[in-house]
C-alpha positions as CSV (number, residue, x, y, z in Angstrom):
1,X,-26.2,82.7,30.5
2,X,-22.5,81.8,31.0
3,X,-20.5,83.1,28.0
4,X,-17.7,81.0,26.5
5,X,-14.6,82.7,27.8
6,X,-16.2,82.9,31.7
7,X,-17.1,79.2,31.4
8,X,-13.5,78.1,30.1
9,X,-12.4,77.6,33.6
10,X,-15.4,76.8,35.9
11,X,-15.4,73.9,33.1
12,X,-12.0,72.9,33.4
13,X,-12.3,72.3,37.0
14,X,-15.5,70.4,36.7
15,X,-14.0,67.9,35.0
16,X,-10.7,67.9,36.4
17,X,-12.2,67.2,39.6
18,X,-14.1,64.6,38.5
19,X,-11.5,62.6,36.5
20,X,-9.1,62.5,39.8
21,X,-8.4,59.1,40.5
22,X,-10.1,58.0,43.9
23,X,-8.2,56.9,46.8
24,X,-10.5,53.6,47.2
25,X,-8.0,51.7,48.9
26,X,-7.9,47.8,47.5
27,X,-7.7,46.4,50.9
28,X,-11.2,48.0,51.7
29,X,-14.3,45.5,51.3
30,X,-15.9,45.2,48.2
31,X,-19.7,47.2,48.3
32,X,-22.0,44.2,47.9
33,X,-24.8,47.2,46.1
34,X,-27.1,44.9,47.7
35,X,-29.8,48.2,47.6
36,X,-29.2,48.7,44.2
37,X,-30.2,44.9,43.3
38,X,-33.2,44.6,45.7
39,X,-34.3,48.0,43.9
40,X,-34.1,47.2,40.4
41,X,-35.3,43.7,40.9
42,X,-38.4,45.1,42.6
43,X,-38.8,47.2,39.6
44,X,-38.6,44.3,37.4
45,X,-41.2,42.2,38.8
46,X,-43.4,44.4,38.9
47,X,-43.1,44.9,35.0
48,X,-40.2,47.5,34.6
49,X,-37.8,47.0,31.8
50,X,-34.7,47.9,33.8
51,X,-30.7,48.4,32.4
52,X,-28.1,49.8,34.4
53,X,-24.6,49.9,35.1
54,X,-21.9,51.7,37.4
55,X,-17.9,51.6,37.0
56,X,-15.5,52.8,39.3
57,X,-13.5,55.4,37.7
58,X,-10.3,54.6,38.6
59,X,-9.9,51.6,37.8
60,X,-12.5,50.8,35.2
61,X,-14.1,47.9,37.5
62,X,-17.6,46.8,37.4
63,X,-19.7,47.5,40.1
64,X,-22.7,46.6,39.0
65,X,-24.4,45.7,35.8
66,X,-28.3,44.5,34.9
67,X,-28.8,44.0,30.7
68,X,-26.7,47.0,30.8
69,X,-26.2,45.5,26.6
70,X,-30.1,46.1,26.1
71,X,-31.0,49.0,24.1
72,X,-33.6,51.3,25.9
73,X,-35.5,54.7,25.0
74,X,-33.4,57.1,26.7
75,X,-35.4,60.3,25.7
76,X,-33.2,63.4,26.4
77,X,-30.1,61.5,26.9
78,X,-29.3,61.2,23.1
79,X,-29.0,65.1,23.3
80,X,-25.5,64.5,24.8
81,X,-24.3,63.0,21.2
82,X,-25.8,66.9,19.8
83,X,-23.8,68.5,22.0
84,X,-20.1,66.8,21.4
85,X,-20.6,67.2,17.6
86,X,-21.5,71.4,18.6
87,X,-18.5,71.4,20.6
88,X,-16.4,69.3,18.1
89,X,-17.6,72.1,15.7
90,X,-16.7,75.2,17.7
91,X,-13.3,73.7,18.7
92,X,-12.4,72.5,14.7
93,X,-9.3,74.3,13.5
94,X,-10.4,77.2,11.2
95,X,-13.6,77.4,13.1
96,X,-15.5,80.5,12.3
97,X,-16.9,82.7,14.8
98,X,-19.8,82.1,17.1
99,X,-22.8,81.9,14.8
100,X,-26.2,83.3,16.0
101,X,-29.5,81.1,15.2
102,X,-32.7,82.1,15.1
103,X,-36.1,80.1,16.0
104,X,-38.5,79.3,13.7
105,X,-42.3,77.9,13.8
106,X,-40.8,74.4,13.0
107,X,-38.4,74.5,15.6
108,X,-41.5,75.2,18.5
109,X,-42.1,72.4,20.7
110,X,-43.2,72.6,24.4
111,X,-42.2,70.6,27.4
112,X,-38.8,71.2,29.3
113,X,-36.9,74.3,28.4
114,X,-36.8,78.0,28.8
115,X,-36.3,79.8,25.3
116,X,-39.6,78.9,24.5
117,X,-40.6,81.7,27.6
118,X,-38.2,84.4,27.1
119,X,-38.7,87.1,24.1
120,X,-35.1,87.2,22.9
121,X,-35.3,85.1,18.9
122,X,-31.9,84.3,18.5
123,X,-29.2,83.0,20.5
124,X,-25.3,81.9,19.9
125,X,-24.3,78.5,19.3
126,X,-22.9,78.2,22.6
127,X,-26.0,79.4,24.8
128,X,-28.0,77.4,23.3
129,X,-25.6,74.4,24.0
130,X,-25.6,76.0,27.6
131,X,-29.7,76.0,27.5
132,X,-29.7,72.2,26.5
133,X,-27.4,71.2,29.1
134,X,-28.9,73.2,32.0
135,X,-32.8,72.6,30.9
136,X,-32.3,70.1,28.7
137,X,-34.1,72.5,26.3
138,X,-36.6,71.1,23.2
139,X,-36.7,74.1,21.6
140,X,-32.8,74.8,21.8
141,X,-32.2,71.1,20.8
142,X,-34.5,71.8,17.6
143,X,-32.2,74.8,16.3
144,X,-29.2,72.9,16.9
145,X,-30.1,69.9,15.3
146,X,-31.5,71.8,12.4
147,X,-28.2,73.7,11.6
148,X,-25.9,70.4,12.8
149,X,-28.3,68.1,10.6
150,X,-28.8,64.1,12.5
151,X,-26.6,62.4,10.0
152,X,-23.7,64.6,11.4
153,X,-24.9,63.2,14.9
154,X,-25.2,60.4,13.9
155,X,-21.6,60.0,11.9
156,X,-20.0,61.3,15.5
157,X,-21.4,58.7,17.1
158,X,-20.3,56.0,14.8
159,X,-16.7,57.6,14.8
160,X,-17.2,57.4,18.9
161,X,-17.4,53.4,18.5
162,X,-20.8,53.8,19.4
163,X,-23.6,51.3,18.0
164,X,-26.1,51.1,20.2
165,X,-26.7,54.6,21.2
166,X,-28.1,57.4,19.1
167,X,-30.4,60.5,18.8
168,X,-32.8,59.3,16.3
169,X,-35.0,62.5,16.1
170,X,-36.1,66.0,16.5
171,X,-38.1,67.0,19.5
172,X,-41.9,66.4,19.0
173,X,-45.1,66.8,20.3
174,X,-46.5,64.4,18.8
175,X,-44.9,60.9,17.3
176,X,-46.7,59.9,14.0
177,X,-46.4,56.7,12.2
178,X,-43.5,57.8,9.8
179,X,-41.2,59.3,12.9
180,X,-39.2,57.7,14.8
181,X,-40.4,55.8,17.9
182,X,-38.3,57.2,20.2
183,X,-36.3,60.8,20.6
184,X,-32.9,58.5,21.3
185,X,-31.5,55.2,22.3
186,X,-29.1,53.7,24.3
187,X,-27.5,51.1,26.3
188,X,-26.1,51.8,29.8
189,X,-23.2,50.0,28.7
190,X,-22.4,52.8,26.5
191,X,-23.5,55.4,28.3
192,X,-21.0,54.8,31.2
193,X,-18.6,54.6,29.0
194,X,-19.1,57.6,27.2
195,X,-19.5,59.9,30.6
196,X,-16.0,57.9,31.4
197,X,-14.5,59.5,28.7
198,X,-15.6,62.8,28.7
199,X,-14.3,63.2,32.2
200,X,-11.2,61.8,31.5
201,X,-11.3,64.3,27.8
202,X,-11.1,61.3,25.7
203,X,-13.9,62.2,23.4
204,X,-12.8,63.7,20.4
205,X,-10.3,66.0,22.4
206,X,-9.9,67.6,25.7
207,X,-10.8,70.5,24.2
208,X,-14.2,69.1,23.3
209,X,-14.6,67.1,25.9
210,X,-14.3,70.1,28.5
211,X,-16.8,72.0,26.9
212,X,-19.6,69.3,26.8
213,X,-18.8,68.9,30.6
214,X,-19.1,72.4,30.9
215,X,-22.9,72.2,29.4
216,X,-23.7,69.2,31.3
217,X,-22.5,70.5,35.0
218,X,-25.4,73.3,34.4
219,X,-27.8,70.3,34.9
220,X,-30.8,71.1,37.2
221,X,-32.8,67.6,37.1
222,X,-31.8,65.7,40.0
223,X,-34.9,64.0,40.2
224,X,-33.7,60.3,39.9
225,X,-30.3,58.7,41.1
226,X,-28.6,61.9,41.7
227,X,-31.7,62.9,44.1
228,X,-29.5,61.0,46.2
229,X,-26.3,63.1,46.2
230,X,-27.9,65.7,48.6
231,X,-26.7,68.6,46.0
232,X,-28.8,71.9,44.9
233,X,-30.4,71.0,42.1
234,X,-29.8,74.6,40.4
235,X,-26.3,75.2,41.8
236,X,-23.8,72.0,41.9
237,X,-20.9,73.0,39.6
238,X,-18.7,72.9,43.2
239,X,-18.6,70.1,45.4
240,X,-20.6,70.0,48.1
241,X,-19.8,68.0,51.3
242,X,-17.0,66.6,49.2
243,X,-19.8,65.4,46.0
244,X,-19.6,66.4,42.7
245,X,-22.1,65.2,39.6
246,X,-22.3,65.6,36.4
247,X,-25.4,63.7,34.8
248,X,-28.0,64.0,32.1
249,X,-31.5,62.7,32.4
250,X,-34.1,61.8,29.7
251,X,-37.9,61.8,30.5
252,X,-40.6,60.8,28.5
253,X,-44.3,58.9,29.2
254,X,-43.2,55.7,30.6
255,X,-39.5,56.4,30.4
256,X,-36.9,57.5,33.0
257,X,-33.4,57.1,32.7
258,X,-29.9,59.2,33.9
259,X,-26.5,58.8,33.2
260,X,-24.1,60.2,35.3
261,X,-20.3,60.5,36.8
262,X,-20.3,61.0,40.9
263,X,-17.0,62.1,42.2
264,X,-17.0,61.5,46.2
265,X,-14.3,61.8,49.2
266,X,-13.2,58.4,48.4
267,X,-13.5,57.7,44.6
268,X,-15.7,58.3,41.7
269,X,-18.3,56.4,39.4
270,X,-19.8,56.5,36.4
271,X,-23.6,55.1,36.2
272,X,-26.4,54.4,33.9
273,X,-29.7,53.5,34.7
274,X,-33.2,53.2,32.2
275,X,-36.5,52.4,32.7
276,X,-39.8,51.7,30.7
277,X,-42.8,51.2,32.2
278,X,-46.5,51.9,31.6
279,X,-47.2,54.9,33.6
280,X,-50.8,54.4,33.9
281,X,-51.0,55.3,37.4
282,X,-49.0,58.0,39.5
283,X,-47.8,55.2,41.8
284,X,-46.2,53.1,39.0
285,X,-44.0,56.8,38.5
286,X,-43.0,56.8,42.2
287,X,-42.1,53.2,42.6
288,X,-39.4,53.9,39.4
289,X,-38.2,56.9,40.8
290,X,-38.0,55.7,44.4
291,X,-35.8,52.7,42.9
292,X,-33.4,55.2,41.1
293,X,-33.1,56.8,44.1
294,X,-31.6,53.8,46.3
295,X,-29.4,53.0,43.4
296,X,-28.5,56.5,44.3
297,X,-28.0,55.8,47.4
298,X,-25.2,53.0,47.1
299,X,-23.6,55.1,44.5
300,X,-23.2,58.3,47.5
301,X,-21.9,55.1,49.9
302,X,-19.5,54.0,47.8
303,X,-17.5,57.5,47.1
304,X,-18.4,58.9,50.7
């Protein structure tokens, strides 16, 4: 686990390099994300509720957008709005020092994560900020949301401008009647611009902003757009060939979505794209996952 002061600069760099402004030229042709469209509208006839969005970074233009105002289940990706509020908390003036947290039985849930696997009880603040980023870790989002509490979430995101986003929920197993329906919400609209901002440190502070970065460049699911990108999935805080990505992913039954920033030779985006489907069948799974990957694809043309 990467400990605060050896992350500082690793982080700083991540998102330095990310926020440079590209040197698309004007003059160049405009990318038609002609893949992109066939994709998703594939995915929509078939049944898929589809939103997505990409921006380029530098100058804020639209590159493509499909309902990206619709709010989808977005799973995992609401843990993003947990870890600004942690970092806006460790970065507060008068902060106190990093505080350890234990696990409980209420905290245990299974699915993706590794604390649930290793012996050690308690962890500081920051590793298990680390752990969410890099595993997207239930068990680690659990403990944190239990000390941070959801309205505090929930009041960051308001103060972001934020109102169709949120985490709505714990981590569960198992969603009764009285919890909520979903683990978060959000629309790609939103999304892209929050990863917009954190890159450029606009959220909250730079400060904050470069340590939530920090977390979210340990990210080892490429499984959807960024599957594209060509990276190592467990070692992609440098560019490679020229590509860097930073991205969060959320996963649940008959939901995939990612939100990302791409930095290439020749400019940078930032991207959203959700799904919900019924994933009766295995192929239903692929066909999503093989869409996300073509959007991939235009987004790798477009800064390479």
């Amino acid at each position: 686990m990467v400990a605060v002061g050896q992350a500082e600069l690793p982080t700083r760099r991540v998102r330095h390099a990310l926020e440079r402004r590209g040197r698309r030229r004007a003059a160049e042709p405009a990318a038609t994300f002609d893949r992109t469209f066939t994709a998703l509208g594939e995915l929509a006839l078939s049944g898929v509720q589809v939103s997505a969005r990409a921006v380029d970074l530098a100058s804020g233009a639209e590159l493509f957008s499909i309902d990206d105002h619709v709010v989808m289940p977005t799973a995992s990706i609401g843990k993003v709005l947990l870890l600004i509020e942690v970092a806006a908390r460790l970065e507060a003036p008068g902060a106190e020092g990093i505080e350890m947290l234990d696990r409980t039985s209420a905290d245990v849930v299974a699915d993706s994560g590794l604390w649930q696997y290793l012996l050690v009880p308690s962890l500081p603040t920051p590793d298990l900020a680390a752990l969410v980023g890099a595993t997207s870790d239930n068990l680690a989002t659990n403990v944190l949301v239990r000390r941070i509490g959801l309205e505090a979430v929930r009041a960051r995101t308001e103060s972001l401008g934020l109102s169709r986003s949120a985490l709505l929920d714990i981590v569960r197993d198992h969603r009764g009647p009285d919890d909520a329906p979903q683990l978060s919400i959000g629309s790609a609209k939103e999304l892209t611009w929050l990863f917009t901002s954190l890159v450029r440190g606009e959220v909250v502070s730079p400060a904050v902003s470069n340590r939530v970065v920090g977390w979210l460049s340990l990210g080892s699911d490429l499984s959807m757009v960024a599957s594209a990108f060509g990276l190592d999935p467990l070692a992609h805080r440098e560019p490679a060939h020229g590509v860097l990505v930073v991205n969060k992913t959320g996963t649940d039954a008959g939901v995939r979505a990612e939100v990302g920033v791409l930095r290439g030779p020749r400019g940078g985006v930032a991207y959203a794209v959700a799904t919900s489907f019924a994933d009766t069948q295995l192929s239903a799974r692929l066909a999503v996952l093989d869409g996300m990957r073509r959007v991939g694809l235009d987004l790798l043309e477009y800064v390479h």
